[in-house]
C-alpha positions as a printed Julia matrix, in Angstrom:
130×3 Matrix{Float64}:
   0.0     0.0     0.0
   1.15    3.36   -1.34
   1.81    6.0     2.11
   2.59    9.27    0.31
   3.52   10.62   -2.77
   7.44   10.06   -1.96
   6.6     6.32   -1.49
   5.16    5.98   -4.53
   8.06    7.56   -6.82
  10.26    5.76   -5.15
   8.41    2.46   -6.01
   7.91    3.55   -9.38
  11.72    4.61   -9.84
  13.13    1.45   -8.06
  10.87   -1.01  -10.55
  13.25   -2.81  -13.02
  13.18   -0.68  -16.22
  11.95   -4.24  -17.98
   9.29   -4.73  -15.7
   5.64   -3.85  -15.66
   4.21   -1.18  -12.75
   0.36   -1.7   -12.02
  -1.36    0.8   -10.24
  -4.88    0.56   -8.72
  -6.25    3.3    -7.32
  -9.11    1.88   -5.11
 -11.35    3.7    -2.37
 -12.99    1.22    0.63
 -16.6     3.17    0.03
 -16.63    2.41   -4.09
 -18.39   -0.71   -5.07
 -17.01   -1.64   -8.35
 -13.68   -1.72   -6.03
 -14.73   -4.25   -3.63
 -15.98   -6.43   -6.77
 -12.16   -6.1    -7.82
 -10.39   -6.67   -4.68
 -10.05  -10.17   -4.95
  -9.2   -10.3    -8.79
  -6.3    -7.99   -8.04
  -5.3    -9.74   -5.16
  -5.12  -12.73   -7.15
  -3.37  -11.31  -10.15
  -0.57  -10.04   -8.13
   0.53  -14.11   -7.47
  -0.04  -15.24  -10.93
   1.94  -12.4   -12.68
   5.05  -12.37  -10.21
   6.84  -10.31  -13.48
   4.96   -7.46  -12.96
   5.16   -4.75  -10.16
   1.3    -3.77   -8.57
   0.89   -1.15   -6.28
  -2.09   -0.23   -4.62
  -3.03    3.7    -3.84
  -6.19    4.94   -1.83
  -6.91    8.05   -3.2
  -8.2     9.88    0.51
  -4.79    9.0     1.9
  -2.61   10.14   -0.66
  -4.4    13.03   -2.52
  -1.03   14.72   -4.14
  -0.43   10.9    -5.58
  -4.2    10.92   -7.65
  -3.35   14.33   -8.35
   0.14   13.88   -9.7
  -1.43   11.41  -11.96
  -4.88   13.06  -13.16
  -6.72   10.01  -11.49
 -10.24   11.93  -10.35
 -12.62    8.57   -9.27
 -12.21    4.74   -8.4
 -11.36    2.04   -9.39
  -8.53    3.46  -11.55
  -5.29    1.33  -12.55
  -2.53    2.74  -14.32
  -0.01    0.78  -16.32
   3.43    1.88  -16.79
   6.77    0.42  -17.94
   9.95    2.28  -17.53
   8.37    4.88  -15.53
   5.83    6.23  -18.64
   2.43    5.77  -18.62
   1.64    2.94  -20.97
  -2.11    2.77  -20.13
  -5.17    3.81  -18.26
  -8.02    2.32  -17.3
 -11.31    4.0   -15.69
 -14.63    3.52  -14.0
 -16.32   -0.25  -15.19
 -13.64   -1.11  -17.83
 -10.77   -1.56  -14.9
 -13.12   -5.04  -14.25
 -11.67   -6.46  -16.79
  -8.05   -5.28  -16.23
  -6.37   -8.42  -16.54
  -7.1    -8.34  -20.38
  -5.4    -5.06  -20.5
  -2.62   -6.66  -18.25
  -1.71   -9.19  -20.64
  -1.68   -6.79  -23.47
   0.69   -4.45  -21.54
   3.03   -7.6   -20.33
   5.84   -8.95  -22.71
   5.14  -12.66  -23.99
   7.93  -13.54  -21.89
   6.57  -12.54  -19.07
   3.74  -13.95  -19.44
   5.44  -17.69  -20.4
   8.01  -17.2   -17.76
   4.54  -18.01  -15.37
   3.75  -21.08  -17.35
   6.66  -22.09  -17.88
   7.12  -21.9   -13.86
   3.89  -23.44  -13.36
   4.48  -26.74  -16.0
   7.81  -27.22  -13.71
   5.77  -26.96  -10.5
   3.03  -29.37  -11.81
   5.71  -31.65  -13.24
   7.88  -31.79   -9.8
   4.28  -32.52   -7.78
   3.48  -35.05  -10.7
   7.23  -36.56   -9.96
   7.03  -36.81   -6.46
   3.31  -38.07   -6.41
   4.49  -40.96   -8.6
   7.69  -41.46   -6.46
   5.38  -42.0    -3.34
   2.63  -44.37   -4.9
């Protein structure tokens, strides 16, 4: 969770130049948010390439303001500290689209790839104990 506006340049500036920087912008009173929660909280394991951060806009003002963000849910998406992308209002539901998009292939198979070698060490062991 984002504490100031000095936190969150220093997160942004300290994220590997290669790697993705997500940025929800998310309010505790703001419905569509609450319907989110658990997607983001999810997407943060499965994409362990990309960087999320998580601002609440009534605790750090100067942070929404530095980055034109007026209402929640808003998620930013930026790679090499530039805004790549922007998404607002009902469409940030279906962020993880957008995610993808803004993610290098790599990135993206680096998690399979991870995933096949996890399955095929439990399928190894399983068979090693039957």
């Amino acid at each position: 969770m984002i504490q100031d506006f000095f936190h969150f340049m220093k997160e942004l500036h300290n994220a590997d130049e290669k790697k993705l920087v997500v940025v929800y912008f998310t309010s505790p009173d703001c419905q569509p948010c609450k319907q989110i929660a658990p997607v983001f909280r999810q997407v943060t394991f499965k994409y362990p390439n990309a960087t999320f951060l998580k601002v609440i806009p009534q605790n750090c003002m100067n942070v929404a303001q530095s980055q034109q963000v007026t209402g929640t849910p808003t998620m930013l998406f930026y790679r090499n500290r530039t805004n790549v992308g922007r998404l607002t209002g009902p469409e940030v539901i279906h962020f993880e689209k957008d995610l993808k998009t803004h993610l290098g292939e790599s990135d993206i198979i680096d998690v399979l790839d991870t995933s096949v070698q996890n399955s095929s060490k439990y399928i190894e062991l399983f068979s090693k104990g039957s």
